[in-house]
C-alpha positions as CSV (number, residue, x, y, z in Angstrom):
1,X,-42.3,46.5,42.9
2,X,-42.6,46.3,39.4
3,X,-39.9,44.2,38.6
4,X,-41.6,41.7,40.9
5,X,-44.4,41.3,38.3
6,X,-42.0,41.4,35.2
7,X,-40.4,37.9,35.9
8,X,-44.0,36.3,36.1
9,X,-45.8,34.8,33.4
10,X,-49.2,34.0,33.3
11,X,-52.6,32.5,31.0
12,X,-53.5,36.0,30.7
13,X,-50.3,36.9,28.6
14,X,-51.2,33.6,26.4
15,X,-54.8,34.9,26.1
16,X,-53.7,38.1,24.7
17,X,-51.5,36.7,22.7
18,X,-53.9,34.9,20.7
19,X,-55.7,37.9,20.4
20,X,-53.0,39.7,19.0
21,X,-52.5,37.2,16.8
22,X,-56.1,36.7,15.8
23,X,-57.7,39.7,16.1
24,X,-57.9,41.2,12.0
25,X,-58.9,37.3,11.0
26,X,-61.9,36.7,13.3
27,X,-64.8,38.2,11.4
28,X,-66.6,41.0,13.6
29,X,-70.4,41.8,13.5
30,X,-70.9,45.1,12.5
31,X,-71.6,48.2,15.2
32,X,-75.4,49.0,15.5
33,X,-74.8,52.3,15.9
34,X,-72.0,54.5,14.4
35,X,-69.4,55.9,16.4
36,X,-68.9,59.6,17.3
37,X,-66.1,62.1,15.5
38,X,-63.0,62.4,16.9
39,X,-63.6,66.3,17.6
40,X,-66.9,64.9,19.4
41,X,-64.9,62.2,21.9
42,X,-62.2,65.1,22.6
43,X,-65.2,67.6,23.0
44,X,-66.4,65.7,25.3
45,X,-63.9,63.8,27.0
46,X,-61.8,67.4,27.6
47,X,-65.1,68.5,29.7
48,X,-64.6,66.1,32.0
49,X,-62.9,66.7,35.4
50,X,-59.5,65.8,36.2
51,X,-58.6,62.4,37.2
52,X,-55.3,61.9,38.0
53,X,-52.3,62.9,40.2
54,X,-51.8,66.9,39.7
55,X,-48.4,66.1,37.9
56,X,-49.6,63.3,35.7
57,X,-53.1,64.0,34.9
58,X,-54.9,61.7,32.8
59,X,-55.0,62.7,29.2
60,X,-58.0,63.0,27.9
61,X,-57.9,60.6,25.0
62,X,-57.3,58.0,27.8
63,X,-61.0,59.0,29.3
64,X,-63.1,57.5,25.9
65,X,-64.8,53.9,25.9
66,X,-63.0,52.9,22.9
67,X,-60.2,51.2,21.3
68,X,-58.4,54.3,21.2
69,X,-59.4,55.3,24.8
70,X,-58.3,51.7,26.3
71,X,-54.7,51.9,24.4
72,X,-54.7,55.5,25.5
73,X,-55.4,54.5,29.1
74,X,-52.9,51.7,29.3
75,X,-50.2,53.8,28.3
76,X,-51.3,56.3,31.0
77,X,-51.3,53.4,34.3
78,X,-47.8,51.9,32.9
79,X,-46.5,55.7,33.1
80,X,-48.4,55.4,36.7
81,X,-46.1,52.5,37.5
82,X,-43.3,54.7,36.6
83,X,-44.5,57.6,38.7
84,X,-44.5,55.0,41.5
85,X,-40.8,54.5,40.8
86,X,-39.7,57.7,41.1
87,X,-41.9,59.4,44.2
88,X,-43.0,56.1,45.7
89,X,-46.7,57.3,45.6
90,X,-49.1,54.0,45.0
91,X,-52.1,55.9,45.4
92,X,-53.0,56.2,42.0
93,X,-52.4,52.8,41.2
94,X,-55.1,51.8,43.8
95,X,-57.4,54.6,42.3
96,X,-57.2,53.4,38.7
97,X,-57.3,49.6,39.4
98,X,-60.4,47.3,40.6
99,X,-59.9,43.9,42.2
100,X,-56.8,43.8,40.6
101,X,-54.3,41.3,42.6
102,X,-51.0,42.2,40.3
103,X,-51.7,45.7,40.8
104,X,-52.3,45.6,44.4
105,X,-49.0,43.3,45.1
106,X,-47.1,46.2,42.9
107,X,-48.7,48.6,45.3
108,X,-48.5,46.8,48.6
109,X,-44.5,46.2,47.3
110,X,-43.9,50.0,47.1
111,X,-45.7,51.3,50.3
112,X,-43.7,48.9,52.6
113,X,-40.6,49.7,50.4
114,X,-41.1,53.5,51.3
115,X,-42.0,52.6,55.0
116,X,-38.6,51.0,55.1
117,X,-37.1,54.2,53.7
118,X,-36.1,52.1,50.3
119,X,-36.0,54.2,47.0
120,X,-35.8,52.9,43.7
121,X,-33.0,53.5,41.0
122,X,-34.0,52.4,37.6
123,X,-36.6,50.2,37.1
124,X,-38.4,52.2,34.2
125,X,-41.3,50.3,31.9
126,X,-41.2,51.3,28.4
127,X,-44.1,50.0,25.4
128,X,-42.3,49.2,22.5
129,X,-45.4,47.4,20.5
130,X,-49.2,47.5,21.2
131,X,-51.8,45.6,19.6
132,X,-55.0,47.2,19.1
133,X,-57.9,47.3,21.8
134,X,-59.7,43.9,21.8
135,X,-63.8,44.4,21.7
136,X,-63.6,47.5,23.5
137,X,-67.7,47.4,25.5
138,X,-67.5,47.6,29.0
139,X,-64.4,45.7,29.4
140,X,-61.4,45.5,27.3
141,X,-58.2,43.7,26.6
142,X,-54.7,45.5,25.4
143,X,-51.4,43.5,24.6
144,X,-48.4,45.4,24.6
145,X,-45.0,44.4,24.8
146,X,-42.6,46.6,27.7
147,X,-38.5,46.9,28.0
148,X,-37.6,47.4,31.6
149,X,-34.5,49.4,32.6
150,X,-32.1,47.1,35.6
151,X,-33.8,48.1,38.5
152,X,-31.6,48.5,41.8
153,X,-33.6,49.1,45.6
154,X,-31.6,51.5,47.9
155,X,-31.4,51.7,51.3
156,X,-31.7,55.0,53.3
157,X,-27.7,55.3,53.0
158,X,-28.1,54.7,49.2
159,X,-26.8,51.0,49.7
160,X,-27.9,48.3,47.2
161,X,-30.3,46.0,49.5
162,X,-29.7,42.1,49.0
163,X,-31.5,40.0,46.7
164,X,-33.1,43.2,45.3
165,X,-31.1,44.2,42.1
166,X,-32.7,43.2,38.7
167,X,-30.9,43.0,35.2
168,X,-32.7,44.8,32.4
169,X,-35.8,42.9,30.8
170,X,-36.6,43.4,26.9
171,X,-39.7,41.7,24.8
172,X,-41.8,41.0,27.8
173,X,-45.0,39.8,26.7
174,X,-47.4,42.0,28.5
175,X,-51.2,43.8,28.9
176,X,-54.0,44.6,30.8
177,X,-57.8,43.9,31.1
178,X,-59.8,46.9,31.8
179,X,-63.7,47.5,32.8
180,X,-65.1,50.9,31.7
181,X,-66.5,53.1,35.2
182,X,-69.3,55.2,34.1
183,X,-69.3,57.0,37.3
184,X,-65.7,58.7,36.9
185,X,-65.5,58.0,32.7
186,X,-62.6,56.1,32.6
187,X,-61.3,52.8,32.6
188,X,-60.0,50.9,35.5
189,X,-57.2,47.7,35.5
190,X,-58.5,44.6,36.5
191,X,-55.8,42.5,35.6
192,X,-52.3,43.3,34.3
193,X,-49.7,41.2,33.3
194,X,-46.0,42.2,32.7
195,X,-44.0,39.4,31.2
C-alpha cells in the first residue's frame, strides 16, 4: 500500500531534488518551434476520449505533452493512489504506469489486501509543493512534496491488523518520471518515489 512506499527513499528523490533546485539556473536552448495557445491544447486535448476510471476521469489538462500537462498528470495518478485507498481498485494504477516497480508493488499491496478482505482507513496523499515539469519531450520528471494522513489496515471485522498502522508523514520528498504514450495521449509513470 501506499504507506509502504512513503517510508522509502531513493536516488531518484535526490535526482529531483537537484532539479528542483537547479532548474531556473541551468541555461536552456531555446524551443525550435513555438508552442500552441492554451485554447488550442484544451481544444484539442478536450476532443480526446476518456481515459480514466468513470468516477475520476482524467482531466484534460492532464492529457497535453507539456510542463503543464506532466504537473497536471501527476496530480491526477497521486489522486489514483487515493482512489485506490478508498475502493481498493488498482486497475488504474496498472493502466497509467509502464514498467514501473513502485507502482506495481503499491498495486500488488492492494489487490492481496482486498483478497484478504482488508480495507483501508486513512492513508490519504496530499501535494503541498510542486516544482515545475523538468524538460518535458517524451519523458519528464516532476518533484513534489506529499503529507500523508496515519494510515490504519482493517480487518473484515473492522480490527486494526498487526504491524500495519502508520503515523502521519509530512514533507516527504517525492515525484514521478513519466514517458509520453502517443497512442492514448497521455503520460504514463515510470518511476515514482514517495519519500
Amino acid at each position: 500500500m501506499a504507506v509502504r512506499v512513503a517510508r522509502r527513499t531513493t536516488s531518484v528523490v535526490a535526482a529531483l531534488a537537484v532539479v528542483v533546485l537547479s532548474g531556473c539556473s541551468d541555461e536552456q536552448p531555446a524551443n525550435a518551434t513555438l508552442p500552441t495557445t492554451s485554447a488550442e491544447t484544451s481544444a484539442s486535448a478536450e476532443a480526446l476520449p476518456p481515459l480514466g476510471p468513470a468516477d475520476l476521469p482524467m482531466p484534460a489538462q492532464a492529457r497535453t505533452q507539456d510542463a503543464a500537462g506532466a504537473e497536471a498528470f501527476a496530480r491526477y495518478y497521486i489522486d489514483l493512489i487515493n482512489r485506490a485507498l478508498a475502493d481498493m481498485d488498482s486497475a488504474p494504477l496498472r493502466d497509467f504506469s509502464y514498467q514501473c516497480s513502485d507502482c506495481e508493488r503499491i498495486a500488488d499491496d492492494t489487490d492481496r489486501d482486498a483478497a484478504s478482505g482488508y480495507r483501508y482507513e486513512g492513508g490519504w496523499l496530499t501535494i503541498t509543493a510542486m516544482s515545475p515539469a523538468f524538460r518535458p519531450s517524451e519523458t519528464v520528471e516532476v518533484g513534489f512534496v506529499v503529507e500523508q494522513a496515519a494510515l490504519t489496515v482493517v480487518d473484515p471485522i473492522g480490527q486494526p491488523v498487526e504491524g500495519l498502522s502508520f503515523p502521519q508523514y509530512s514533507g516527504l520528498q517525492s515525484g514521478l518520471i513519466a514517458r509520453w504514450d502517443d497512442s492514448r495521449n497521455t503520460w504514463l509513470t515510470t518511476t515514482l518515489t514517495l519519500g
